[in-house]
C-alpha positions as CSV (number, residue, x, y, z in Angstrom):
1,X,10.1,27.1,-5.2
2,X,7.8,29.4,-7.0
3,X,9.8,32.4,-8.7
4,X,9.7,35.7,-7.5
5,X,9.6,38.9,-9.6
6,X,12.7,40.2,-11.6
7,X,13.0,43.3,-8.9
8,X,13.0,40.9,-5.6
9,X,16.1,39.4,-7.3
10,X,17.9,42.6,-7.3
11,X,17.7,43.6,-3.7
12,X,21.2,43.6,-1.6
13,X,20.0,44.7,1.8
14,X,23.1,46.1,3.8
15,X,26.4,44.3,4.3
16,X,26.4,46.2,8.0
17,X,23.6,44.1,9.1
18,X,25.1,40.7,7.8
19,X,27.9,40.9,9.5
20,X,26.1,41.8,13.0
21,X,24.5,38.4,12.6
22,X,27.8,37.0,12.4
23,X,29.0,39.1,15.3
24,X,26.4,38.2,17.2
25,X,26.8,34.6,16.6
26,X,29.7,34.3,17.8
27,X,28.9,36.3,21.5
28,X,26.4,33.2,21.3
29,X,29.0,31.0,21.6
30,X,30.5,33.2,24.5
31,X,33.1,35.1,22.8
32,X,33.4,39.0,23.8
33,X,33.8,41.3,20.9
34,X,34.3,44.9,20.8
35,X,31.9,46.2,18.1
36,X,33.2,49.0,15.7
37,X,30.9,47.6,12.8
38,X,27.7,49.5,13.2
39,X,26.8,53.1,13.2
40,X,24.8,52.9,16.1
41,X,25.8,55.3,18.8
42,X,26.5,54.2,22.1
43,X,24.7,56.6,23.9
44,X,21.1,56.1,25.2
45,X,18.2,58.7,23.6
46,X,18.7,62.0,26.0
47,X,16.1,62.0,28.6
48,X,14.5,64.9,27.8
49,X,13.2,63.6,24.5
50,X,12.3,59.5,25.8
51,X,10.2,61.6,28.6
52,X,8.6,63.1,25.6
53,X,7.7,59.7,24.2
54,X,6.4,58.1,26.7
55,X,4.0,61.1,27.7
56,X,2.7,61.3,24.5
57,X,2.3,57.3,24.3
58,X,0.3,58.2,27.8
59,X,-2.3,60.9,25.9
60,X,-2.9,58.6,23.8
61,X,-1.1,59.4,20.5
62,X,-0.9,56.3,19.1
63,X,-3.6,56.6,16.3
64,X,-3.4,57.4,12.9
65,X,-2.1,61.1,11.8
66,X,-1.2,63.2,8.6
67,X,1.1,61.1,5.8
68,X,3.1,64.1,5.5
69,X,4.3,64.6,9.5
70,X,2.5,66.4,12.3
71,X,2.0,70.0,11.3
72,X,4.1,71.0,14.4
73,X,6.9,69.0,13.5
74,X,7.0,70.4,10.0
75,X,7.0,73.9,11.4
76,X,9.8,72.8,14.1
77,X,12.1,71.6,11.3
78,X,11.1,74.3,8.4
79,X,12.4,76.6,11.5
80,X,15.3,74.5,12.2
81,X,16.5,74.9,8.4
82,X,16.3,78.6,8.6
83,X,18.8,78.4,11.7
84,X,21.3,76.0,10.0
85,X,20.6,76.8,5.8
86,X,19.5,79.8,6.3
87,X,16.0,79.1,4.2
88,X,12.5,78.6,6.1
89,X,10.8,75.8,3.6
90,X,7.2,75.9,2.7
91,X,5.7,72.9,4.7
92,X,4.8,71.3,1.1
93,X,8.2,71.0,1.2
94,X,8.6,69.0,4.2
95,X,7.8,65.1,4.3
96,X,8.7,63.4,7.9
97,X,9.3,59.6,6.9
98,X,9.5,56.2,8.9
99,X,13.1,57.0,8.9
100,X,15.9,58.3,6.8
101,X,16.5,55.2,5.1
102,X,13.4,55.3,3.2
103,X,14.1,58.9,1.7
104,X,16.6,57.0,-0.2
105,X,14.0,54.8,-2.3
106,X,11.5,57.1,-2.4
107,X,13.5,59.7,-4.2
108,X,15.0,57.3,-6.4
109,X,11.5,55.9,-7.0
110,X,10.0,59.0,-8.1
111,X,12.9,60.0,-9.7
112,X,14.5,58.2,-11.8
113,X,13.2,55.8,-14.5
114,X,14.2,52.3,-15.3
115,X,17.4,52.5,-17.4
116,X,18.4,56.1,-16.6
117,X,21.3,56.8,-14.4
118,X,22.2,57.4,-10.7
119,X,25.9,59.0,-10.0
120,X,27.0,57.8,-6.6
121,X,30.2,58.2,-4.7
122,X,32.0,55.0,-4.5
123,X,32.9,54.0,-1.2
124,X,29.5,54.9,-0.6
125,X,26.1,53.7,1.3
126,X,25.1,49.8,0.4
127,X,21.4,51.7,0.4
128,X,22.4,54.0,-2.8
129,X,23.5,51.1,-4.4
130,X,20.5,48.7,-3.8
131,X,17.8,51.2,-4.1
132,X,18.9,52.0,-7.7
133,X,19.4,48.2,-8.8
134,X,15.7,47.4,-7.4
135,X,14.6,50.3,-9.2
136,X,15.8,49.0,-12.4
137,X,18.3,52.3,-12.7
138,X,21.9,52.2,-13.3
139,X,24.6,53.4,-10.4
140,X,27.4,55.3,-12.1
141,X,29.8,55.4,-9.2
142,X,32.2,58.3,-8.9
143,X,35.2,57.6,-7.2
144,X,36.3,59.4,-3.9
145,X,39.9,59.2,-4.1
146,X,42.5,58.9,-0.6
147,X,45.0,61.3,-2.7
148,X,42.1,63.9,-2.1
149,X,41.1,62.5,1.3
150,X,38.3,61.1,0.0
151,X,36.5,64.2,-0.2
152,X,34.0,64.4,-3.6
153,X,35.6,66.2,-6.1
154,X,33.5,68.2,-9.4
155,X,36.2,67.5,-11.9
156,X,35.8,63.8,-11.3
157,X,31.8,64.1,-11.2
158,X,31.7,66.0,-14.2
159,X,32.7,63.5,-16.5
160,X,30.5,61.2,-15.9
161,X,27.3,62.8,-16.9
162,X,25.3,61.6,-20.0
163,X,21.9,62.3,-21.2
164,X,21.1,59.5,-19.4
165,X,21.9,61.0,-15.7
166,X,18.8,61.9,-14.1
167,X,20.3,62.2,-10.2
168,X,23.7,62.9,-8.5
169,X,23.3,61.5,-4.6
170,X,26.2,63.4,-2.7
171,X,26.6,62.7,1.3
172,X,28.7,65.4,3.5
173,X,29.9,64.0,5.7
174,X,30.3,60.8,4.4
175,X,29.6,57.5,5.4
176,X,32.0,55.8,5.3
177,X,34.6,57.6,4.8
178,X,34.0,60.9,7.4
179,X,35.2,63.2,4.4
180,X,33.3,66.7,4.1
181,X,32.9,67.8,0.4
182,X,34.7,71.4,0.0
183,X,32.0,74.3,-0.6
184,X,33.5,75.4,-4.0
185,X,32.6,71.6,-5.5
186,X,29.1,71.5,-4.0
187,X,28.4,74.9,-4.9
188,X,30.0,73.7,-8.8
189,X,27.8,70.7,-8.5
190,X,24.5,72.6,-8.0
191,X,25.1,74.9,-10.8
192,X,25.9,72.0,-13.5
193,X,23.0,70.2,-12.1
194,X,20.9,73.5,-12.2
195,X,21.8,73.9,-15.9
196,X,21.0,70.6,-17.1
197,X,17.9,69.6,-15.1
198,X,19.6,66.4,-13.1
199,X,18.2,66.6,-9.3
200,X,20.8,66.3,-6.2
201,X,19.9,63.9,-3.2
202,X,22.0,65.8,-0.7
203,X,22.3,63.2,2.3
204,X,23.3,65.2,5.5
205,X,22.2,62.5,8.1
206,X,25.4,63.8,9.9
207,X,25.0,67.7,9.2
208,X,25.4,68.0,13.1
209,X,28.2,66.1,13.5
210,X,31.2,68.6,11.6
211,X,34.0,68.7,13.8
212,X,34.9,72.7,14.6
213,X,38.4,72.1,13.4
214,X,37.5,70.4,10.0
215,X,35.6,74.0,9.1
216,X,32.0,74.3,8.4
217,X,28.8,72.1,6.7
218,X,27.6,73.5,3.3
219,X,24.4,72.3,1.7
220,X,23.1,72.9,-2.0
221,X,20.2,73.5,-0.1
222,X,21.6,76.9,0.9
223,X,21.6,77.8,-3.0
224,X,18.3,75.9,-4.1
225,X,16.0,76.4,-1.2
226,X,14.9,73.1,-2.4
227,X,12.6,74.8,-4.8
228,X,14.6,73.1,-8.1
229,X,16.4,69.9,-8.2
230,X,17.5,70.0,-4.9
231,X,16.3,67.2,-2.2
232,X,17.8,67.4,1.4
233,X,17.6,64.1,3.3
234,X,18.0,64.2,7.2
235,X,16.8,62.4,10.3
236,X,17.1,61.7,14.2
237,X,19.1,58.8,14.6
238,X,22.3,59.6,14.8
239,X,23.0,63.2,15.9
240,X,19.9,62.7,18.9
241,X,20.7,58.6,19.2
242,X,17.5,58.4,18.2
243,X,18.5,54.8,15.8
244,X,15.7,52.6,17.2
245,X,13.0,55.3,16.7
246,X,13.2,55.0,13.1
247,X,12.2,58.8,12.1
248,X,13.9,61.1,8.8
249,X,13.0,64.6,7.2
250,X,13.3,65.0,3.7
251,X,13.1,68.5,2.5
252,X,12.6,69.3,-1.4
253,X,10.7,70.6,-4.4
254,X,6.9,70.8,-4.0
255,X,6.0,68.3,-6.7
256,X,8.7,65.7,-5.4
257,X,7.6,66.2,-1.8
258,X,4.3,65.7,-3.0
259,X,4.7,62.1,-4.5
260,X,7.0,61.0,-2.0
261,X,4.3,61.5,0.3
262,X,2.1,59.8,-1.4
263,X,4.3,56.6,-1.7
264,X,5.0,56.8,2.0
265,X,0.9,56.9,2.4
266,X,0.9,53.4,0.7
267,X,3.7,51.6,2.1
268,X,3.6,52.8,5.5
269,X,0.7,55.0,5.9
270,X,2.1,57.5,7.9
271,X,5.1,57.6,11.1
272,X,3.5,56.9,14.4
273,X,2.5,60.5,16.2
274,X,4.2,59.9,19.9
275,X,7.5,59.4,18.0
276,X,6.9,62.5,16.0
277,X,6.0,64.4,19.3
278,X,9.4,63.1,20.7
279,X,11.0,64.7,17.8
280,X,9.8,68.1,18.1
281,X,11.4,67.9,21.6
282,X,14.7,66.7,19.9
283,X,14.9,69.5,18.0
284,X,13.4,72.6,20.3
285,X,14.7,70.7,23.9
286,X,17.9,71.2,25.5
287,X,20.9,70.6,22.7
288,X,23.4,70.2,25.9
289,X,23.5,66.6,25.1
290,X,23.5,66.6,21.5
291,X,26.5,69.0,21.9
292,X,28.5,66.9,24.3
293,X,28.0,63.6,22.1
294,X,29.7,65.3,19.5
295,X,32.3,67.1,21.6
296,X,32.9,62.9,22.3
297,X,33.2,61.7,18.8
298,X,35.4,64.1,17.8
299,X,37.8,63.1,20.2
300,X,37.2,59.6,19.7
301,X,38.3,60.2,16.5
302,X,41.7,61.2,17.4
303,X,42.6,59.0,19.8
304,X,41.5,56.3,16.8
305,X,43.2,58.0,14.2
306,X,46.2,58.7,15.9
307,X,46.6,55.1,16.9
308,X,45.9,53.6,13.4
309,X,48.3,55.7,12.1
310,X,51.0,54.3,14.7
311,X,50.9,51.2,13.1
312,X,53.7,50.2,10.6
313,X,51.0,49.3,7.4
314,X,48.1,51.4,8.2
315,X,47.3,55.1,7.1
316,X,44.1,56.9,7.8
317,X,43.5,60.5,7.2
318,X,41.7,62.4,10.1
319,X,38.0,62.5,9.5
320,X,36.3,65.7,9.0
321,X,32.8,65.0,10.5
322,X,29.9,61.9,11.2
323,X,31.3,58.8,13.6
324,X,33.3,56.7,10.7
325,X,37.6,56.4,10.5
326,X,38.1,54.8,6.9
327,X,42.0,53.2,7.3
328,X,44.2,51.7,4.5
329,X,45.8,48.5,5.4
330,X,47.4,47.8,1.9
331,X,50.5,48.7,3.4
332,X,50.1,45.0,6.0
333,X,50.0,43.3,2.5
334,X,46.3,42.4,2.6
335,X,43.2,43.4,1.5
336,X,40.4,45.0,3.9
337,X,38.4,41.7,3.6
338,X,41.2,40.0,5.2
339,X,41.8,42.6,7.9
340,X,38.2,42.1,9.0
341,X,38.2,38.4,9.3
342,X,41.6,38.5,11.1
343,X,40.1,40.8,13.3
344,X,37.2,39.6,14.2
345,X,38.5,35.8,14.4
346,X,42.4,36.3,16.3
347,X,41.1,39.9,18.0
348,X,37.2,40.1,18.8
349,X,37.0,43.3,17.0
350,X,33.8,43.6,14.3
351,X,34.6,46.1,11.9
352,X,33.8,46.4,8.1
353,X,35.6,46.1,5.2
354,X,35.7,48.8,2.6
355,X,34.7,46.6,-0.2
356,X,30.9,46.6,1.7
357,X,30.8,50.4,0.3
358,X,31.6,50.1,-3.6
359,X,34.4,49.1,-6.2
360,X,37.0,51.1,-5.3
361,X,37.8,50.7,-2.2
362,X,39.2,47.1,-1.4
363,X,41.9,48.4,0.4
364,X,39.9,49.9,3.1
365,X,37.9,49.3,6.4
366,X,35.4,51.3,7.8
367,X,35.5,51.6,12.0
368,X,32.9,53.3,13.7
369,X,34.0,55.0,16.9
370,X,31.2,54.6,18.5
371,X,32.5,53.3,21.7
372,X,34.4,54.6,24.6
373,X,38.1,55.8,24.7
374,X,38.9,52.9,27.0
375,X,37.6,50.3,24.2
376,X,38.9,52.1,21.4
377,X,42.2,51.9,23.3
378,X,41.9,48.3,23.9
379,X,40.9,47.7,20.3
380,X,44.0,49.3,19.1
381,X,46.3,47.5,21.7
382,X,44.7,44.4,20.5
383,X,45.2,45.2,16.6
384,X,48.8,45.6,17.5
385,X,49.2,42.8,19.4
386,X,47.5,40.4,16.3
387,X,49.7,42.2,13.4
388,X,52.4,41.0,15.6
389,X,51.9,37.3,16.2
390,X,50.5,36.9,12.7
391,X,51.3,34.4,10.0
């Protein structure tokens, strides 16, 4: 086997998709399993925005277009910003990418140089971690601690900067964890950044999806106006269902922007139009459904929570936005490795352990609650029932 370059060797992919392989081995084999291991919502596109597809598929928009994004949909999304940050971005600030995924390499990419270093919360997204160990960086995880409900914390960020830090990635809310870092931190965050010239990847995939009695979403965006060192990463799939559509928005400096797109130009040469034009309808259409999918998580979420928490062993604080619960199962006397295979071997349930997201964080699983009441009820019932006959 011929050998492949130092960088190839250094890609993880993400632990997510592993495990849905397994998963869906075993409903080869005809076994039913209740899947909590993805964050893939479970409702379909909203109408109103597939009907905007497959017009545009019918005009023919499936040519070649601008590496940057449609100029429509840069407008609809530097308007957008202004609604939610409060700051309309130049369009040289906006880049529309083949999903939000990629934002993640890019940035790093033109970023951060081989050697220099990469704070990341740990439990965090495999992606963080991956990106920066192709890239030849170094992750410096910051821990996000249950004592503060996982929620990022300055003091503990802080410490860990050296002449040698060159980004800080920060995600509100998180994945996995569902924590929303407190405005004072972020807004102490930006202004050490600011002083010593380290940029901030700000990922807000689930910027939409705060729950109204968790408070409100804060960006460093709404201090920057991405016009320094702050880079905003967003995108479609989760807020509009819009996973299999593969479409992100990153929003930054000028100069950054501008070499991002010109890495995106030769990788993927630009993000097909007709799912552009079914953007712009995401974001100027009818929010009705957007509205009532979150109005459904969040109470998802509590009928989750409040069920974990009823078992003897478990303890899981209430998440404060995206789709994820983040439990502790110490207290069964195992690790969240364990609870996973038990789970998905004695129960049917595919969830994740919390050792997928980082170092710290063995003790965890992450469950999405993407699926129905009924099944989340029915997981729970089953959890119970498999604690109970166990060992």
């Amino acid at each position: 086997m011929l050998k492949l370059s130092n960088a190839a060797y250094q890609i993880d992919g993400q632990p997510m998709f592993k495990v849905l392989d397994q998963v869906q081995k075993l409903e080869r084999e005809g076994k039913k399993i209740l899947h909590f291991e993805l964050g893939e919502p479970d409702f379909d596109t909203p109408t109103n925005i597939v009907d905007v597809g497959i017009e545009s598929l019918r005009n023919g928009d499936t040519h070649y277009t601008n590496s940057m994004g449609l100029f429509e949909l840069r407008e609809s999304v530097a308007e957008t910003t202004l609604k939610s940050r409060g700051f309309k971005p130049d369009l040289s600030q906006v880049l529309i990418t083949p999903g939000a995924n990629a934002i993640i390499y890019y940035a790093i990419r033109c970023i951060v140089n081989e050697g220099e270093e990469v704070i990341v919360p740990d439990p965090g997204f495999p992606t963080y971690f991956s990106a920066i160990k192709f890239c030849g960086a170094k992750a410096i995880p910051v821990p996000l601690r249950e004592k503060n409900k996982h929620q990022l914390k300055f003091d503990d960020l802080k410490k860990l900067i050296t002449e040698k830090t060159k980004l800080i990635i920060i995600n509100s809310p998180s994945n996995p964890t569902g924590s929303v870092i407190a405005k004072d931190d972020i807004s102490k965050i930006y202004e050490l950044c600011h002083e010593k010239g380290i940029f901030i990847l700000s990922d807000e995939i689930y910027s939409r999806s705060v729950f109204k009695d968790q408070g409100e979403f804060y960006s460093p965006s709404m201090i920057d106006h991405c016009n320094n060192n702050v880079l905003i990463l967003n995108g479609f799939s989760k807020a509009f269902a819009m996973t299999g559509w593969r479409i992100g928005v990153a929003i930054g400096p000028q100069h950054l922007i501008k070499k991002m797109g010109l890495l995106l130009q030769t990788i993927n040469s630009c993000v097909p139009p007709f799912i552009q034009k079914a953007a712009i309808e995401a974001i100027n259409g009818d929010q009705s459904s957007v509205r009532m999918m979150t109005e459904e998580y969040s109470e998802r979420r509590k009928v989750l929570v409040n069920g974990l928490n009823s078992i003897d062993g478990i303890r899981c604080h209430m998440p404060s936005g995206s789709i994820y619960a983040f439990p502790n199962v110490s207290g069964l006397g195992m690790t969240g490795e364990e609870f996973v295979d038990l789970m998905l071997n004695n129960a049917g349930i595919a969830l994740l352990p919390g050792s997928s997201f980082g170092k710290n964080a063995d003790d965890f699983v992450r469950i999405c609650y993407v699926n129905s009441i009924k099944n989340i009820q029915l997981a729970l019932s089953k959890m119970k029932e498999t604690l109970k006959n166990r060992g």
